[in-house]
C-alpha positions as CSV (number, residue, x, y, z in Angstrom):
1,X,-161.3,96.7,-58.2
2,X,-158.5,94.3,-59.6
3,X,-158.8,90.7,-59.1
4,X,-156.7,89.5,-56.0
5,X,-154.3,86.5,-55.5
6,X,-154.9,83.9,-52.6
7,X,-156.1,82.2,-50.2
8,X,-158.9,84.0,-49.8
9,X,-161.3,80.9,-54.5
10,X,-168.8,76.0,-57.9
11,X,-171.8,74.5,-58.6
12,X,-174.9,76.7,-58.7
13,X,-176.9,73.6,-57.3
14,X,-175.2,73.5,-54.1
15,X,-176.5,77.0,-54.0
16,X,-179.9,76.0,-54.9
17,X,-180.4,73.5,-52.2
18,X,-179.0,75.5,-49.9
19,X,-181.5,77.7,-50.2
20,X,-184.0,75.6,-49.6
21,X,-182.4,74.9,-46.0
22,X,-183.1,77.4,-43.0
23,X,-180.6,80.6,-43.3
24,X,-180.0,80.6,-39.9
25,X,-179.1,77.2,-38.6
26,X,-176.7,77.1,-41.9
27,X,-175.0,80.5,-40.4
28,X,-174.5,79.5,-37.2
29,X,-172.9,76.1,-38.3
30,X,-170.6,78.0,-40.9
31,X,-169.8,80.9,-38.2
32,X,-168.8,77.7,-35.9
33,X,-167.0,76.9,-38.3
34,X,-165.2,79.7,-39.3
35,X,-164.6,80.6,-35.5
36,X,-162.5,77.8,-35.3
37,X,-160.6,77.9,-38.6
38,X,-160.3,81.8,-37.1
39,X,-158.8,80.5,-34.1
40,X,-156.4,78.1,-35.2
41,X,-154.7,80.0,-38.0
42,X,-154.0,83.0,-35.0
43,X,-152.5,80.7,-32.9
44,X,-149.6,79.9,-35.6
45,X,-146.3,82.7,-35.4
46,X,-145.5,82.1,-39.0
47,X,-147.3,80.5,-41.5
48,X,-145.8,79.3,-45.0
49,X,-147.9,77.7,-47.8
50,X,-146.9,76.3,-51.3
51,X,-149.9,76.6,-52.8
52,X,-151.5,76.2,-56.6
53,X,-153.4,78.5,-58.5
54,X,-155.9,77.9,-61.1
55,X,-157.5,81.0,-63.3
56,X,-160.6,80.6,-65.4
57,X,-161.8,82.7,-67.6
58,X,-165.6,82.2,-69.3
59,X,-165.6,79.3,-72.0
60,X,-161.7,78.6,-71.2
61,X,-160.0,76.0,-69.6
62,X,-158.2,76.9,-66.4
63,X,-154.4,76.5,-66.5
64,X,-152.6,75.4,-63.2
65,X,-149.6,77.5,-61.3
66,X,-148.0,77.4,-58.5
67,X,-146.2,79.7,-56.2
68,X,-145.5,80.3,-52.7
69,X,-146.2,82.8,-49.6
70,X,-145.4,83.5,-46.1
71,X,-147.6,85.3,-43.5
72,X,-146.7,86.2,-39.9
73,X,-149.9,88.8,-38.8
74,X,-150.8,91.1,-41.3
75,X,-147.3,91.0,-42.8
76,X,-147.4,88.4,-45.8
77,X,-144.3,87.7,-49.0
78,X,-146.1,86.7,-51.7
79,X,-143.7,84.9,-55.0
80,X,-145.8,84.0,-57.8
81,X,-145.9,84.5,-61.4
82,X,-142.9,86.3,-62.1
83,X,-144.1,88.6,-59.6
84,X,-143.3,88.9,-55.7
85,X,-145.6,91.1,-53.2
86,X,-144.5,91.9,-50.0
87,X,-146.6,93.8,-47.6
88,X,-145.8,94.7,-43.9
89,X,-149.5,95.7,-43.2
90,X,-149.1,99.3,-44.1
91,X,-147.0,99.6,-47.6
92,X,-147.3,96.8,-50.2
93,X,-144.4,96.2,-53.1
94,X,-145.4,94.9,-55.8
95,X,-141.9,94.0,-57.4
96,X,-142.3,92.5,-61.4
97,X,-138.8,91.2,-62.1
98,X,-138.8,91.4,-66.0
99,X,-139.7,94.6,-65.9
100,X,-137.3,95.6,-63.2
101,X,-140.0,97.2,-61.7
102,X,-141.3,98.0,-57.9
103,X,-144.7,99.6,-57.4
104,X,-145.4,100.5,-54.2
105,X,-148.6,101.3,-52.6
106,X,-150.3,101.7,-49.2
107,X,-152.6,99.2,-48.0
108,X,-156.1,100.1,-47.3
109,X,-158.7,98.7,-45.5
110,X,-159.9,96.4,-48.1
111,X,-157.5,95.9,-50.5
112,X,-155.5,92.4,-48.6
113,X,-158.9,91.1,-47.5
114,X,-158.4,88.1,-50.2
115,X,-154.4,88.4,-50.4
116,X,-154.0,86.9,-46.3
117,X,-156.2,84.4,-45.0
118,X,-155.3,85.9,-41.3
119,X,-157.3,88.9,-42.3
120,X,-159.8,87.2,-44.2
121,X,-161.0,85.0,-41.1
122,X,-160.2,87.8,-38.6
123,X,-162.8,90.3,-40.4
124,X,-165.0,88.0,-42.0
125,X,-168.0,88.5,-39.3
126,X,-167.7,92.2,-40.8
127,X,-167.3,92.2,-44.3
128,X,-169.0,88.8,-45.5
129,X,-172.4,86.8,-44.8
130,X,-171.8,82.6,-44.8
131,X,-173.3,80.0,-45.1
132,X,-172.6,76.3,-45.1
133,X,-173.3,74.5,-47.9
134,X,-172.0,70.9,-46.9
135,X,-169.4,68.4,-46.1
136,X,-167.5,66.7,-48.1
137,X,-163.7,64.1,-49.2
138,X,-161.5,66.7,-51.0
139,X,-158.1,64.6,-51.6
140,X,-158.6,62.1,-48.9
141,X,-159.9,64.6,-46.0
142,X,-163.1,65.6,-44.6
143,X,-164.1,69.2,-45.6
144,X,-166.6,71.5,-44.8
145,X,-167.6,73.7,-47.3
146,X,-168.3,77.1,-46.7
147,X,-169.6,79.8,-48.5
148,X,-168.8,83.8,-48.0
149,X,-170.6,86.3,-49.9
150,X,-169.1,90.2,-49.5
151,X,-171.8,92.8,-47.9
152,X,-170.3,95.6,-49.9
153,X,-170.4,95.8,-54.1
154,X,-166.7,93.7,-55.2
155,X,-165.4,92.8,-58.2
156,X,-166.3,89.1,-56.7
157,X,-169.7,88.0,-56.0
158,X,-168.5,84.9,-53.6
159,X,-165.4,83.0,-51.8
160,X,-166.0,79.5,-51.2
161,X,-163.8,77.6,-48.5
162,X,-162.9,74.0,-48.1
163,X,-162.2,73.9,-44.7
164,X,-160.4,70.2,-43.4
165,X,-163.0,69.0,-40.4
166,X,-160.4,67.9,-37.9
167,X,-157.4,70.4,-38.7
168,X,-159.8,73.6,-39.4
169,X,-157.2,74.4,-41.8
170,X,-158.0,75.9,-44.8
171,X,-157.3,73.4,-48.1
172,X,-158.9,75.1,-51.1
173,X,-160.3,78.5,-51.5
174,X,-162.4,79.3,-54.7
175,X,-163.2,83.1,-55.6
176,X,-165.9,83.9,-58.0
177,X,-166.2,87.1,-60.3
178,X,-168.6,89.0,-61.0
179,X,-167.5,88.7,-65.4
180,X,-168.0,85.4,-64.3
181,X,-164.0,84.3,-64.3
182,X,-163.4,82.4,-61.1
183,X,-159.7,81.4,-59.3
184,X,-159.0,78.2,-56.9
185,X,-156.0,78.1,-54.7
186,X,-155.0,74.6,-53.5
187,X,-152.7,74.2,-50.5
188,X,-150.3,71.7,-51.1
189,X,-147.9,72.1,-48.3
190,X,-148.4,74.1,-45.1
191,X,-145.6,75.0,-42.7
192,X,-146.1,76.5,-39.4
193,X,-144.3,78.8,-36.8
194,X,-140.9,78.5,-38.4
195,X,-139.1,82.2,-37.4
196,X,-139.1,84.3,-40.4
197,X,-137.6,87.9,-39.5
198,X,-139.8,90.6,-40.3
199,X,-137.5,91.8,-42.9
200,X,-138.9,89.4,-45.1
201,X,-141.8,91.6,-45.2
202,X,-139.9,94.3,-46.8
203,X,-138.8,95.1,-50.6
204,X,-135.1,95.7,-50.5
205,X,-133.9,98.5,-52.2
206,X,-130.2,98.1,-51.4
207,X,-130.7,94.1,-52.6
208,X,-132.0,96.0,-56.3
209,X,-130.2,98.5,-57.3
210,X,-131.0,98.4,-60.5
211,X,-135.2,98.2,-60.1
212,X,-137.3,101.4,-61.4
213,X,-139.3,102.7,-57.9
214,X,-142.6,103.8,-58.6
215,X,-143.9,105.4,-55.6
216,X,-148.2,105.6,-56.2
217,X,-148.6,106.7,-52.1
């Protein structure tokens, strides 16, 4: 499995003294807390977040970019990297504009569980265990951080979310590999239930005449 962007991304002690807490009053706290991050992210229409994102690979120093997305439901626009993704919940786009390229796919049951934090927190009783690990300031706000670990074999071992206390917002989400790379996604501006037309969602043909379509359905 390819590594995934977003929102969706530290410190082996904090997983050591967690460990030494009791599993289950640190999974009903997280589940708490993930209910309510759950609940307030459904209740936005629209959602749109500049956000930056860090890749690390073993030994290396990360190196910093940012980009943008948009999410109303399943449906999420993706622009980063030279690359934007658009997905309406069943076909994903994956349009790479040096290349004049579009790929497009179909979306499977697993594949956006990372890529939209809607589906993340919708399906995360299902897919992932939690646990809390603590709270903590993260750029002037209190945070709880939360810890998700995937039930099924990935190509990540764990997601780690910095949850703000009051907003139950998502700020930062950390995802660790399993090669042991890791990437962070910061928020640093998030926009709520401005209308965005579902056409959004879609990769224009018509607006690119000139792209290459490869069709991988």
């Amino acid at each position: 499995m390819k590594k995934q962007w977003l929102f969706p991304i530290l410190v082996f002690g904090a997983l050591l003294w967690t460990s030494m807490q009791d599993p289950k009053i640190d999974d009903q706290k997280s589940q708490s807390i993930l209910e309510a991050a759950s609940g307030k992210i459904s209740s936005y229409s629209t959602i749109k977040i500049d956000f930056s994102f860090t890749e690390a690979e073993p030994g290396q120093e990360g190196i910093a970019r940012r980009g943008r997305v948009w999410m109303k439901g399943e449906m999420y626009h993706l622009r980063f990297a030279g690359q934007e993704i658009f997905s309406d919940g069943r076909t994903r786009w994956t349009y790479i504009r040096d290349a004049e390229e579009v790929h497009i796919t179909s979306v499977s049951e697993h594949d956006d569980e990372l890529a939209n934090p809607v589906r993340l927190l919708n399906n995360y009783n299902d897919r992932f265990t939690t646990r809390w690990i603590r709270e903590e300031t993260h750029k002037g706000k209190r945070v709880n951080v939360v810890d998700l670990y995937p039930k099924k074999r990935r190509a990540y071992h764990r997601v780690r979310l910095l949850i703000d206390k009051s907003s139950h917002q998502i700020v930062s989400t950390s995802i660790f590999f399993t090669n042991n790379s890791s990437q962070q996604i910061d928020v640093n501006r998030f926009v709520t239930n401005e209308p965005i037309p579902d056409s959004h969602f879609v990769w224009s043909a018509s607006r690119h005449p000139n792209v290459e379509i490869i069709d991988l359905r």
